[in-house]
N, C-alpha and C positions, 0 to 999 in steps of 0.2 A: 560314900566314897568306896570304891572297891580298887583292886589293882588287875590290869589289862598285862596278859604277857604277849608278846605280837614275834612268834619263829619266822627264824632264814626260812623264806620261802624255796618253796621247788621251781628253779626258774630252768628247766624243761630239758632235752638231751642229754640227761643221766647226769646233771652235774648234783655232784653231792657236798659239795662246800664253795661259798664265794670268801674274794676277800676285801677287807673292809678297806675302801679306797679312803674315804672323808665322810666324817659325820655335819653333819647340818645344823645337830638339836647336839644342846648337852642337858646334866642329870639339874634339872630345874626349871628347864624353858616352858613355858607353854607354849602347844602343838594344835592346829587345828587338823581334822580330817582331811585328809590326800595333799598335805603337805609333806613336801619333800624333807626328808628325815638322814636320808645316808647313800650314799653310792657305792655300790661293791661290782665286784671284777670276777668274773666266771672266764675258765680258759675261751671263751667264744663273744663275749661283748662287756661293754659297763652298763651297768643298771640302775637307774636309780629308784630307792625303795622310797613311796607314798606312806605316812601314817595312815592306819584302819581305823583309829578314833583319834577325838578332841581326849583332852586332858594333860596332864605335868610329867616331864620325863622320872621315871625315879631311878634307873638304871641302863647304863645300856652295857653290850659286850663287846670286846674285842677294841683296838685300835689300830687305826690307817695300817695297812699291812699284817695286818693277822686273819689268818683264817677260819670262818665261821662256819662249821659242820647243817647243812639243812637240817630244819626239824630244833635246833637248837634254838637257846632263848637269845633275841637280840636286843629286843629291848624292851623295857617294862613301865607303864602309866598309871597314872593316879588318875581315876576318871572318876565323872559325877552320874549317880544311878548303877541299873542292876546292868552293868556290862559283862559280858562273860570273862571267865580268869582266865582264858589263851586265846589268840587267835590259832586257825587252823594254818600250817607250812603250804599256803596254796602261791602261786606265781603273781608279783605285784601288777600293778594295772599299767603301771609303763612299760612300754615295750624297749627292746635290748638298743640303745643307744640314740632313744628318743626321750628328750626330758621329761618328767611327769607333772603336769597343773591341773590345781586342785585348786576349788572356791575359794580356798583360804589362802592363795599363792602371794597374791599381792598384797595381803597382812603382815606374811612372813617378811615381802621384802620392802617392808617399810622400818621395821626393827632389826632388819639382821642384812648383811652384805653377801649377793648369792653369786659366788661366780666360783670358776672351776682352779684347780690346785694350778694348771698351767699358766690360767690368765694373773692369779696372786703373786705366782712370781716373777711375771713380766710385768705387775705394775709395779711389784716393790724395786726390780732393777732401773724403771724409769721414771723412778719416783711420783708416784701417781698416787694419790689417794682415793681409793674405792670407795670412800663413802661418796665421791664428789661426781662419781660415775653417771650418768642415765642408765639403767641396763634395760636392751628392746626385746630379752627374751622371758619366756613364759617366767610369768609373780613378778619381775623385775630384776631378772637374772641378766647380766655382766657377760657379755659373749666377747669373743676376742675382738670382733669388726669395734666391738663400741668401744674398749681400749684402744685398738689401736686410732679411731677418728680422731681420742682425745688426744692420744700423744702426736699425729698430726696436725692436730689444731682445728679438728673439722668437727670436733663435738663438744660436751660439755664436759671439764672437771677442772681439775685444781693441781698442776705439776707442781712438787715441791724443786724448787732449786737445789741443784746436786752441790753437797758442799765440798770442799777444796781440800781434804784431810786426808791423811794418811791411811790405806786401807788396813784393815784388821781384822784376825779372825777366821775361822773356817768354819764353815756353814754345812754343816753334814743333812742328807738329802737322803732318805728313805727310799728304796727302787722298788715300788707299790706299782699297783694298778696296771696301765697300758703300756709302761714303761718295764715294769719287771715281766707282762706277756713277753714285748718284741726281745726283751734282754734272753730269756728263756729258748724262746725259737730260735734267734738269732746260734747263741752255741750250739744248741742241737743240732741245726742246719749247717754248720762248718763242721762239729767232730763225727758226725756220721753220713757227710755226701762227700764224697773227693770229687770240688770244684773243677771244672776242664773248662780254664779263661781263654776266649779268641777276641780279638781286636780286630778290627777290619775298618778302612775311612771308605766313608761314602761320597760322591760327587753331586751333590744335590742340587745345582746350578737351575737344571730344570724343575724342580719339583717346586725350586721357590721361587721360580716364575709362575709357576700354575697355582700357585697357594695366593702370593700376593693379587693374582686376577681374581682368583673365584672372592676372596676379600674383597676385591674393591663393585665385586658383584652382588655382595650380601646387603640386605634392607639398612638402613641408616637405622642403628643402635646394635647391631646384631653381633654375637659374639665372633671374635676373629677366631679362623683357623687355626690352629698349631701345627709341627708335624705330628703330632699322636695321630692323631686318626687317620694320615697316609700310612703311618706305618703300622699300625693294625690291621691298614686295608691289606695292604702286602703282604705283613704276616698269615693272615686269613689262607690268601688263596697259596704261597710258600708252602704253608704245612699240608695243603693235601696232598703233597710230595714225599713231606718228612715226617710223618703222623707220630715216628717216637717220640719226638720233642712235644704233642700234643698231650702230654700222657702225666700220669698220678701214681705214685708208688706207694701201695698197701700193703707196708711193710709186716702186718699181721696175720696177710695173710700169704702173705712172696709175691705179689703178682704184679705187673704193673699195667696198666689200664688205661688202654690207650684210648680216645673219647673222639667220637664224628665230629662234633660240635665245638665249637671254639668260645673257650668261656676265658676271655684276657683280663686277667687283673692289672690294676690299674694302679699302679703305688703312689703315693699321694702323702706330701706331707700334711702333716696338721697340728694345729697347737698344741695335740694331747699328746703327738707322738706319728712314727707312721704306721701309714692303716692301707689294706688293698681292698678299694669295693670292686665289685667285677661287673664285667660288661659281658650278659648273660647274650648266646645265640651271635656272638659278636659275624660269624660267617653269613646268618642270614640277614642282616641288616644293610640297608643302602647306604650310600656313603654320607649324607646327610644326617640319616638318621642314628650312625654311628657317632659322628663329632656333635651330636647332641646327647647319645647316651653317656659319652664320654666326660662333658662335661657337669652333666647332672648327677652321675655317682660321684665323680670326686669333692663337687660341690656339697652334696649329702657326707661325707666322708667329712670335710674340712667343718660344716656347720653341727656333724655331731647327731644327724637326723638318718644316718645312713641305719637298715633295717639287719637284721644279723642275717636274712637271706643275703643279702647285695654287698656281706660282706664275705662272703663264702663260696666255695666251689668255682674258683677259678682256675683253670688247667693249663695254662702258660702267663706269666707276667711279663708287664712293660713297664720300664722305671725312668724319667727322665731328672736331670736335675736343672733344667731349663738351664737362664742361661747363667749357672750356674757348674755347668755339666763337665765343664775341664777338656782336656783332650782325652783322657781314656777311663776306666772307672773296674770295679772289678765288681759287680755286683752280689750278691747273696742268694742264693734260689732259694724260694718261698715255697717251701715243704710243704704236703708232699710231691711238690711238682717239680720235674726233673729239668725245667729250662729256664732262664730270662733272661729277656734282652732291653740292655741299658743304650740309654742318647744320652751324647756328649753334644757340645755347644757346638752348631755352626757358625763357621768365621770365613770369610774371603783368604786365601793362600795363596800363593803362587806356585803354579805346577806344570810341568809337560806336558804338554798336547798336541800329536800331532808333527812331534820334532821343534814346539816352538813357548817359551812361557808365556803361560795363561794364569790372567785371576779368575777361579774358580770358588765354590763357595762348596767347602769341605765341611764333614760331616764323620766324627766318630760312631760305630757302633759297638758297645762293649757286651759280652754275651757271657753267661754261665751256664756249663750244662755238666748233668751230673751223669760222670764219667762211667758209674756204673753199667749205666741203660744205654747211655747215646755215646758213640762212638766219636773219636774228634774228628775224623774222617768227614761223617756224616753231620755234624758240627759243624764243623768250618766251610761245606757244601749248602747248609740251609742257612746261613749267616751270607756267604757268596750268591743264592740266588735270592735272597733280601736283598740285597747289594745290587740287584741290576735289577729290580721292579721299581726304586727308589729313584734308581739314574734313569730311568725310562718310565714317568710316573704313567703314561701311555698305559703302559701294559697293566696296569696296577686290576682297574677293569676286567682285563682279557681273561677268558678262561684258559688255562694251559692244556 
C-alpha cells in the first residue's frame, strides 16, 4: 500500500485557485480511476475533477465553498502497489462544463446518487427521492430533464406525499459555485457602471405574422421560431450604425474596444444558475442558421455541455424572460460590455391607429447601457431604430 497525493490541477488562463463546489468521494470511499471525485468553480467555468487512480480516499481538502490554491494537496489515496506519492498539478481530463466518464462511471452510480447540488434541491422541495431516480447522463448521473419527467409523471421514481404540518426552520444555503460567480459580477456590474434604462414598446403585429408563417413552413417536428433570432437579426444590421454599443470596456487598460463583428450573448436560464453562451460571427450568419445557433448554445448552456469558449467573448447581450417577461424589466449589463437589450411579453393591447382603436400586438423592449461610453441620446436612437426594423420585419434583410 502506498499513499497517492493527487494537487488542484492548473485548469489554464492563469487561474491560481478553484473553489470546492461538491465532493463526490468522502474520507473512506473507494474510488475507481476517472471517476468523478469533486466539482470546483474557477472565475470562468465548473469543472469537474476525474480521480488519477483506483484506491481509498484518506483525505481530502477544503469544503463546498472554500478556496483551493493550485499546486496544493486536494486529496489523498490509499492505493495498491508502487504508485507515485503525488500526482503532478496538470489540467483534469474533463473539459470546463462538460461532465467527466470514466470506465468506472457506472459503478459509482450504482452505490452512490450522482446529480448536481441544483437538482438535490428541487428534488428535496418536490419530494422526490433520488434514489428512485433513472439518471440518462454519463455513470447514471440525475440531470434535471430526468427529474423533472418524474415529477411530471413521465419517468420513473417514487414522490413522497407532501405532508400537512406546520413549516419550520430555516435552512441556511451556502453562495458557492455559479451562484456566488453571478452574485459577484452581478454587484460589480451595478457599483461600477451607471446604468442608463430606456423603455421603448414595440408594435410587433407584423413580425408575428411572419414568425407564425415561416413556422407553419418549417418540416414537421422542427423547432418553432421565437423572436430571438428576429431580433438579433435587427440587432445585427442596427449596430452598424451604432458600433459604440458593439464594444467592451478594458478597464485595465482605459480603452473601450469597439469590435466589427457581432458576438450576442445569449442569457439563458438554467438549473445551475444563469449563464450567457454566445452566438459567435452572429452578423455573418443567415437567418436560419442564426435561430439554429441560437438554440443550440442555449441548449448546451441549459444541459451543462456548453465549452468555456461558447461561454465567452460576447460583445453585446440579449436577455428575454419569455412569457415570463412582464411589461418592462431593467436588465443588468454583462461586464465588460457596455449594452443589453431585454424582451418583455408580447400581449394583444388596444391602441391608436390611424385616428381609430386597433388590437395590436405589443411588445416591450427594455435596454441597459452604460452611461459612461454610450450616450442616452445615442441610446435611445439605437433602441428607436430596433423599434422600426421589428415593425417592418421587411427591412430586417435590407442592407441600410
Amino acid at each position: 500500500m502506498s499513499r497517492f497525493v493527487f494537487k488542484m490541477p492548473d485548469l489554464g488562463e492563469g487561474t491560481v485557485s478553484a473553489e470546492v463546489v461538491e465532493w463526490k468521494v468522502k474520507v473512506g470511499d473507494l474510488v475507481q480511476e476517472d471517476q468523478v471525485i469533486a466539482e470546483v468553480m474557477t472565475d470562468k467555468a465548473a469543472v469537474e475533477i476525474p480521480a488519477p487512480v483506483s484506491g481509498r480516499v484518506l483525505a481530502i481538502t477544503g469544503q463546498p465553498g472554500d478556496m483551493v490554491a493550485v499546486g496544493s494537496e486536494l486529496i489523498a489515496f490509499e492505493t495498491e502497489g508502487g504508485a507515485p506519492a503525488a500526482a503532478p498539478a496538470t489540467a483534469p481530463a474533463a473539459a470546463a462544463n462538460v461532465p467527466a466518464a470514466g470506465p468506472a462511471a457506472a459503478l459509482a452510480a450504482a452505490t452512490r446518487v450522482m446529480a448536481s447540488p441544483a437538482t438535490r434541491r428541487k428534488a428535496q422541495v418536490a419530494g422526490v427521492d433520488l434514489a428512485t431516480v433513472a439518471g440518462s447522463g454519463p455513470g447514471g448521473r440525475i440531470s434535471a430533464s430526468d427529474l423533472e419527467a418524474v415529477i411530471s409523471g413521465r419517468g420513473t421514481g417514487a414522490a413522497r406525499p407532501a405532508a400537512r404540518v406546520a413549516r419550520q426552520g430555516v435552512e441556511e444555503i451556502k453562495v458557492i459555485g455559479l451562484r456566488r460567480v453571478i452574485a459577484e459580477r452581478m454587484q460589480a456590474a451595478k457599483r461600477n457602471i451607471p446604468h442608463f434604462a430606456y423603455v421603448e414598446e414595440v408594435d410587433v403585429t407584423e413580425l408575428e405574422e411572419l414568425r407564425q408563417y415561416l413556422n407553419a413552413c418549417q418540416p414537421k417536428g422542427a423547432a418553432s421560431l421565437t423572436y430571438l433570432p428576429f431580433l438579433v437579426a435587427a440587432l445585427v444590421r442596427v449596430l452598424e450604425k451604432f458600433p459604440q454599443c458593439n464594444a467592451v470596456h478594458d478597464a485595465e487598460r482605459n480603452l473601450i474596444l469597439r469590435h466589427a463583428a457581432v458576438h450576442v450573448g445569449i442569457a439563458t436560464q438554467t438549473p445551475d444558475g444563469l449563464k450567457v453562451p454566445v452566438v459567435k460571427n452572429a452578423d455573418a450568419r443567415a437567418f436560419a442558421d442564426l435561430a439554429a445557433e441560437i438554440r443550440r448554445v442555449s441548449e448546451a448552456a441549459r444541459s451543462n455541455k456548453a465549452t468555456r469558449d461558447e461561454l465567452t467573448g460576447s460583445t453585446i447581450t440579449v436577455t428575454s424572460l419569455g412569457k415570463l417577461g412582464g411589461i418592462a424589466s431593467t436588465p443588468v449589463i454583462n461586464a465588460p460590455e457596455v449594452a443589453i437589450v431585454g424582451v418583455n411579453k408580447a400581449a394583444e393591447r388596444p391602441v391608436v391607429r390611424d385616428g381609430a382603436i386597433a388590437i395590436r400586438r405589443i411588445m416591450n423592449l427594455s435596454s441597459s447601457f452604460d452611461h459612461r461610453f454610450v450616450d442616452g441620446f445615442d441610446a435611445a436612437a439605437m433602441i428607436q431604430a430596433l423599434k422600426q426594423k421589428l415593425e417592418h420585419p421587411a427591412t430586417i434583410s435590407i442592407q441600410d
